[in-house]
C-alpha positions as CSV (number, residue, x, y, z in Angstrom):
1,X,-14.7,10.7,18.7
2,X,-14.5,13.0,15.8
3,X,-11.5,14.2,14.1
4,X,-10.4,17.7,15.0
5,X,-9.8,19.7,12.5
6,X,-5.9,20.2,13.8
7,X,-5.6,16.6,12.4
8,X,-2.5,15.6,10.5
9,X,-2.7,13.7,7.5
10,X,0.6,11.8,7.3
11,X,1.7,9.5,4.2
12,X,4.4,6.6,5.0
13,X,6.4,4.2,3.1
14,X,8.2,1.4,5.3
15,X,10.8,0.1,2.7
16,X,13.4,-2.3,2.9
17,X,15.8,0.3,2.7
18,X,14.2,3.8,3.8
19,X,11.4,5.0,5.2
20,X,9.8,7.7,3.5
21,X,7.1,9.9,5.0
22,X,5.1,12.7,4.0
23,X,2.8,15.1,5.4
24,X,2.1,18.9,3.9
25,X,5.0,20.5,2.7
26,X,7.2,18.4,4.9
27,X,9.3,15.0,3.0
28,X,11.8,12.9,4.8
29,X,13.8,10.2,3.8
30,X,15.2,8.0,6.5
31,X,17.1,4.7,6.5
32,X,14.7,1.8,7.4
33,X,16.8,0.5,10.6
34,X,16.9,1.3,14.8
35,X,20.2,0.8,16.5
36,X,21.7,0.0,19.7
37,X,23.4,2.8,21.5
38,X,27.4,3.4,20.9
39,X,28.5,5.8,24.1
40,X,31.1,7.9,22.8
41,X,31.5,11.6,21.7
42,X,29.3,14.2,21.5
43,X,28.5,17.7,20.4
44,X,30.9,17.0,17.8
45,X,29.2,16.2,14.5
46,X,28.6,19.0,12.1
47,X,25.2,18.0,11.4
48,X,23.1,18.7,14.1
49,X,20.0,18.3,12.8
50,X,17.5,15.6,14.5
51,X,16.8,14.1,11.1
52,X,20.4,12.5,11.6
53,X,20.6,12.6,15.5
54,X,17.5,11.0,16.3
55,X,17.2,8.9,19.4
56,X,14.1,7.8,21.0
57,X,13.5,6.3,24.4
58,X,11.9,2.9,25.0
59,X,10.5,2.6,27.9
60,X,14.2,3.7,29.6
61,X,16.9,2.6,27.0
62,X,17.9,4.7,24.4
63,X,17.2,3.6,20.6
64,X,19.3,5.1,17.7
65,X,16.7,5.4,15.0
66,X,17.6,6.2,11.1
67,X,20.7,7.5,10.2
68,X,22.3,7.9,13.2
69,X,21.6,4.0,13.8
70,X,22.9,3.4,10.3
71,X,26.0,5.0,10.9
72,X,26.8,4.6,15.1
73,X,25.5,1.4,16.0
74,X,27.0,-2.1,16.5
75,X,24.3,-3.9,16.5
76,X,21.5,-2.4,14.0
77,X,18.0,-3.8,12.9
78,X,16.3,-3.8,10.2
79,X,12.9,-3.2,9.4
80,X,12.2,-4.3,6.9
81,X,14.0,-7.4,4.8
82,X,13.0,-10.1,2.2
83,X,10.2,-8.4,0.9
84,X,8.1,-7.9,4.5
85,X,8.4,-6.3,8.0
86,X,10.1,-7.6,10.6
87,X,8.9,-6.5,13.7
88,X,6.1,-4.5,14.3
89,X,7.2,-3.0,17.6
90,X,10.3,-1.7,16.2
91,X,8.4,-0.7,13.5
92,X,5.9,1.5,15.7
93,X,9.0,2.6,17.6
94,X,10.9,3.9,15.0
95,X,7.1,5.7,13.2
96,X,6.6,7.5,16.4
97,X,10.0,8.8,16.9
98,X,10.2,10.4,12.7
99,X,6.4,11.7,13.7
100,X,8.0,13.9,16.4
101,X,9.9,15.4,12.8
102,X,6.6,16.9,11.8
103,X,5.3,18.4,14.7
104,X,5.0,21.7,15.6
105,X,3.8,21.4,18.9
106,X,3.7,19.1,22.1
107,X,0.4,17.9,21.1
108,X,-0.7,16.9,17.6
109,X,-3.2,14.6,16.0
110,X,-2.8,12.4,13.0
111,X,-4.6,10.5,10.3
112,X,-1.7,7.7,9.1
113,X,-1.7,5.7,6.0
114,X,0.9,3.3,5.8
115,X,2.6,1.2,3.5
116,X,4.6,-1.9,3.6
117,X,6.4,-4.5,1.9
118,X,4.4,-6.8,-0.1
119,X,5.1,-9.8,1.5
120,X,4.0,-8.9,4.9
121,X,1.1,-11.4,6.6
122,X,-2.9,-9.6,7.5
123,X,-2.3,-10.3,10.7
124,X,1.4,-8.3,11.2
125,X,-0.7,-5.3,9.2
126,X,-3.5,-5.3,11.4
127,X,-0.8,-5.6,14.4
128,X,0.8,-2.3,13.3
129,X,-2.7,-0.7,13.0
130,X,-3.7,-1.6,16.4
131,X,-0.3,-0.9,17.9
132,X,0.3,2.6,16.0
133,X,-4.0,3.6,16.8
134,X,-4.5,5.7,20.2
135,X,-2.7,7.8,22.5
136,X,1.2,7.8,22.3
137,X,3.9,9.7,25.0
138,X,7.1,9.9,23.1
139,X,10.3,11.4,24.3
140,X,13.0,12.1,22.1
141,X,16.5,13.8,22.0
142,X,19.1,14.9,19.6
143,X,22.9,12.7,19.7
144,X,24.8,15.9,18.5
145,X,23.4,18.5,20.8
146,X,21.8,16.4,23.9
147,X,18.3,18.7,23.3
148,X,15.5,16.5,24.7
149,X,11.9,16.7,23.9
150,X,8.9,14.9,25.2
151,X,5.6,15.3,23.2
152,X,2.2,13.4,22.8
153,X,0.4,12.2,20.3
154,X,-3.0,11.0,19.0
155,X,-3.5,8.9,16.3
156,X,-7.2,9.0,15.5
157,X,-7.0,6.3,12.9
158,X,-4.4,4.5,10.6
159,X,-4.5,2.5,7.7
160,X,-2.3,0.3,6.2
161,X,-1.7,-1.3,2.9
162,X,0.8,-2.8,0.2
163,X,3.5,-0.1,-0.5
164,X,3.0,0.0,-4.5
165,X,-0.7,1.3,-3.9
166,X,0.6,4.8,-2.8
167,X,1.7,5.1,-6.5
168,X,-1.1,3.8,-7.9
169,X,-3.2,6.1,-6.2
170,X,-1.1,8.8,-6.3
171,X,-0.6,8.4,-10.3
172,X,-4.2,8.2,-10.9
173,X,-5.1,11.1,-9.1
174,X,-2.4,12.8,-10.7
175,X,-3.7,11.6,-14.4
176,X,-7.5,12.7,-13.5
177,X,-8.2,9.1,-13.9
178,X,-11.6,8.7,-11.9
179,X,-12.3,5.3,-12.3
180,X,-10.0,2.1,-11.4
181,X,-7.8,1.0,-14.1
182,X,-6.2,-2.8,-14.4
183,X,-2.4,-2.4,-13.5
184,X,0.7,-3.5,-12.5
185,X,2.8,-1.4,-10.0
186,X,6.4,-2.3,-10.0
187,X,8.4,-0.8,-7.1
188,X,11.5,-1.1,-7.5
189,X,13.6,-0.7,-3.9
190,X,17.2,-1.4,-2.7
191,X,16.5,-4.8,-1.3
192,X,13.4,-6.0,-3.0
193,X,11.5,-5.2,-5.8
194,X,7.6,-5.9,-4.8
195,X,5.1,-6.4,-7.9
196,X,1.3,-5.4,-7.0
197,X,-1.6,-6.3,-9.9
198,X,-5.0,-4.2,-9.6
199,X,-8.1,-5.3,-11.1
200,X,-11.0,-3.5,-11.1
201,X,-10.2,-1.3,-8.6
202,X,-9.2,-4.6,-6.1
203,X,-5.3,-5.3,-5.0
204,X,-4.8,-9.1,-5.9
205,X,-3.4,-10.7,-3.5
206,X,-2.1,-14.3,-6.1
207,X,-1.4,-12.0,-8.6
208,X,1.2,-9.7,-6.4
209,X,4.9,-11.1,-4.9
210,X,8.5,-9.9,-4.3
211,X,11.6,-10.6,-5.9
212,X,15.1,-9.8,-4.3
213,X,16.6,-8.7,-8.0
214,X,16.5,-5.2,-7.2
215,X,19.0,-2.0,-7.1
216,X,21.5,-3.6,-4.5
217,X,21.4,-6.8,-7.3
218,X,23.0,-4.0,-9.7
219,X,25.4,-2.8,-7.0
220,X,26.6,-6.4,-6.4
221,X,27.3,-7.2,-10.1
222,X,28.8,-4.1,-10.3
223,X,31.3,-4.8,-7.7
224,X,32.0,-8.0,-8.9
225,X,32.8,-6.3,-12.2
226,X,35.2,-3.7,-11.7
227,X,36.9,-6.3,-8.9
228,X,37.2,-8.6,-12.1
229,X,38.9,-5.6,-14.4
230,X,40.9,-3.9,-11.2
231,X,41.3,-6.4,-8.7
232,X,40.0,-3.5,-6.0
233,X,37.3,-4.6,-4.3
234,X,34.1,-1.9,-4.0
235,X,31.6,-2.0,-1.4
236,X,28.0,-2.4,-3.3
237,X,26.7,0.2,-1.1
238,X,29.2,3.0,-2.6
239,X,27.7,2.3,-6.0
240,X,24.6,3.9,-5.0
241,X,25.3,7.2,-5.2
242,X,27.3,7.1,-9.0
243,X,24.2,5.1,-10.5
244,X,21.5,7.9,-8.8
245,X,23.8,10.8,-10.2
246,X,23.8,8.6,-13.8
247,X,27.8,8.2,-14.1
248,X,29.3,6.4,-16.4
249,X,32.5,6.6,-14.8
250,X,34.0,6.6,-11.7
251,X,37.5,6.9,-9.5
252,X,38.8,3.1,-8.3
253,X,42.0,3.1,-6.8
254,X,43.2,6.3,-8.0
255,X,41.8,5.1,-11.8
256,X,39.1,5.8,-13.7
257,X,36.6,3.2,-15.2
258,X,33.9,3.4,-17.5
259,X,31.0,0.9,-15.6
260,X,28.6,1.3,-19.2
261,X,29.3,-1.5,-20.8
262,X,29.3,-3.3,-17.2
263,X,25.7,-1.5,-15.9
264,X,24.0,-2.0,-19.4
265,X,24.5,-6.1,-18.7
266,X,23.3,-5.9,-15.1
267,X,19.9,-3.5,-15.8
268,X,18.9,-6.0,-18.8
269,X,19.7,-9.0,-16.7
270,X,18.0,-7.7,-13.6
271,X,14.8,-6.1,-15.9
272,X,14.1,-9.3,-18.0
273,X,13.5,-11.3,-14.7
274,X,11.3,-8.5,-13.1
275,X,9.4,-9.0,-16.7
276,X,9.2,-12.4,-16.1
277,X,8.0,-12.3,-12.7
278,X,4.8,-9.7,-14.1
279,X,4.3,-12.2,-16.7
280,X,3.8,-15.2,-14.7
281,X,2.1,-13.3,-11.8
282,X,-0.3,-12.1,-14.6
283,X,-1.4,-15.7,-15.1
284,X,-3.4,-15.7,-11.5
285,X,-5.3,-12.7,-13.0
286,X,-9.3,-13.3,-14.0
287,X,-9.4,-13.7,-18.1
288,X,-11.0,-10.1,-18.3
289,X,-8.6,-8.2,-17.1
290,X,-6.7,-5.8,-19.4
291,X,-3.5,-4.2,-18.1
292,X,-3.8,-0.4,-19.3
293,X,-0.6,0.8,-17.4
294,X,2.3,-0.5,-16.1
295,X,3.7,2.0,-13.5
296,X,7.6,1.9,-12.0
297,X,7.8,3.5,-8.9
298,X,10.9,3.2,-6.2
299,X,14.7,4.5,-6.8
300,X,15.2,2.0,-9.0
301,X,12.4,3.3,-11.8
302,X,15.4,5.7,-12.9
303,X,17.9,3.1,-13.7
304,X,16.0,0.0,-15.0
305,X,12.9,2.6,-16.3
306,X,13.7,2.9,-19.8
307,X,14.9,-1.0,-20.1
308,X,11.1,-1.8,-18.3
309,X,9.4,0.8,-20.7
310,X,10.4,-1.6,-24.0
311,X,10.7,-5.0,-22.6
312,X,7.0,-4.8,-20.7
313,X,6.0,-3.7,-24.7
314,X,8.1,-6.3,-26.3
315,X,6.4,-9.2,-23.6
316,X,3.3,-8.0,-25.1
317,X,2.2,-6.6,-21.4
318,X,1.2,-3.1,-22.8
319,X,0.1,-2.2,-26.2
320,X,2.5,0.9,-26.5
321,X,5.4,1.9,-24.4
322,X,3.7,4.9,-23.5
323,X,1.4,3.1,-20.9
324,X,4.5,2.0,-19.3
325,X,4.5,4.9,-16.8
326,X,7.3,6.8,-13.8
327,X,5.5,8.7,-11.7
328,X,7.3,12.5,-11.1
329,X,8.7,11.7,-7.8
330,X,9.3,7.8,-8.2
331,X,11.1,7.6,-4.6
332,X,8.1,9.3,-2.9
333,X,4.9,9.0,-4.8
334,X,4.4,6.0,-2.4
335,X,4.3,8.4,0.2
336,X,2.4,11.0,-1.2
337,X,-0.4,8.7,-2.5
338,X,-0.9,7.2,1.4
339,X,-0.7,11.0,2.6
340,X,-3.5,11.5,0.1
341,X,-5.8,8.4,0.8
342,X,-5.4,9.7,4.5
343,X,-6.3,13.3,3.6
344,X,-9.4,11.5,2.2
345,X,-10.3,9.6,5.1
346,X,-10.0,13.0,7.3
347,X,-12.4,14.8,5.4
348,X,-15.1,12.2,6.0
């Protein structure tokens, strides 16, 4: 059958720790977990909006997908952990309920190009292929308001690949590159940090892996920090906001505290292993390859970046810090590469 020309092309990134998806002018970020429902109040939240509210019915029981699962439910799952995918059917069932996001209509067609964590088996990928390909009914309502939708949905084809390829097709494209380079693509999430090598245009599978050091690693020893120096204890997961915004200090217990000195010891620690891990991955490479860039993608690229930039120089990985590369949007260019690998499988 061919594509109609309504077709969607839709970019998504399953990460450990959000989902990101892209498709036209449209960009969501959405926490990478589903939740059991919590009965309780409603109507009374003052967001209302369904990127927060979402809940999506399976086959009769409600599912709290995203935020609203991150913050409501006892019980949550998520899906994605230790550097793969966890289950593909909650994996479909949360990508169908954030596709009802982007649509305009009861009735849309898409082209989806998807990427997940490096560690995840051929056989889970092709799963999520087969499972997310074909005709979808999908029914869908809002926790803070009650509206319910019910919609339908074609998904004429979907691909899926290693999440750090988004960037490295997104920052090629973006470079006018029009020939494959050798690189490494370092994506640096909350949970894991997933290291892809490209040669000659081909994603090496014993040259790629995971490692857990990644941001929540910085959290953590920067918990364990400031507990040391204030005897307060600080949840990891309230660090994340004070390293995105770049603060040096910040309020504990009524006090403020400088985390510099503590942050600059964590991002070198944390950085020189992810440099080790390149290195030794390297070794699997063919003797011809040459590494020409080095790109750090994921929300951690604007913490441990400029650390990367030198040491990846100084472990003679690149010839200049320059071809140690950040992509403009570093949380989404996954996203935006897939979207543009599937806007190039629509056209044909």
């Amino acid at each position: 059958m061919p594509i109609a020309p309504m077709t969607n092309a839709v970019g998504i990134d399953l990460g450990t720790s959000t989902i990101k998806v892209t498709c036209g002018d449209m960009r969501y970020r959405i926490p990478s977990v589903i939740g059991t429902p919590n009965p309780g109040w409603t109507g009374m939240a003052t967001d209302k909006s369904w990127l927060n509210n979402l809940i999506i019915d399976d086959d009769g029981t409600d599912v709290y997908i995203g935020e609203l699962a991150r913050l409501q439910s006892e019980i949550r799952k998520p899906l994605a952990s230790e550097g793969k995918m966890k289950s593909v059917k909650n994996s479909v069932l949360a990508l169908k309920a954030i596709l009802s996001l982007i649509m305009k209509s009861t009735y849309e067609q898409f082209v989806i190009s998807t990427g997940v964590p490096i560690a995840t088996g051929v056989a889970e990928s092709k799963e999520l292929i087969k499972s997310l390909k074909g005709t979808h009914e999908i029914k869908v309502k809002n926790d803070a308001t009650g509206e319910a939708k019910q919609m339908k949905i074609l998904v004429e084809n979907c691909f899926v690949m290693p999440e750090p390829y988004g960037t490295y097709w997104y920052t090629l494209k973006n470079s006018g590159v029009t020939t494959a380079v050798d690189s490494i693509i370092v994506d640096i999430g909350h949970g894991t940090t997933d290291i892809l090598c490209m040669y000659k245009g081909n994603m090496m599978r014993a040259a790629s892996g995971s490692l857990e050091e990644a941001v929540d690693s910085l959290t953590s020893a920067l918990a364990r920090a400031i507990q040391d120096k204030t005897g307060k204890i600080v949840r990891p997961f309230d660090l994340m906001m004070a390293i995105e915004k770049n603060k040096k200090n910040i309020l504990v217990g009524g006090k403020a505290i400088n985390i510099d000195s503590a942050m600059s010891q964590a991002v070198t620690s944390i950085a020189d292993v992810i440099v080790d891990e390149s290195n030794r991955l390297l070794n699997n490479l063919p003797p011809d390859a040459w590494i020409e860039k080095v790109i750090v993608c994921g929300g951690g690229a604007y913490v441990f970046g400029d650390y990367l930039r030198q040491a990846f120089f100084d472990a003679n990985i690149v010839k200049k810090p320059e071809e140690v590369l950040t992509p403009p949007d570093a949380v989404m260019s996954n996203a935006i590469g897939f979207e543009m690998i599937a806007a190039t499988k629509l056209k044909k």
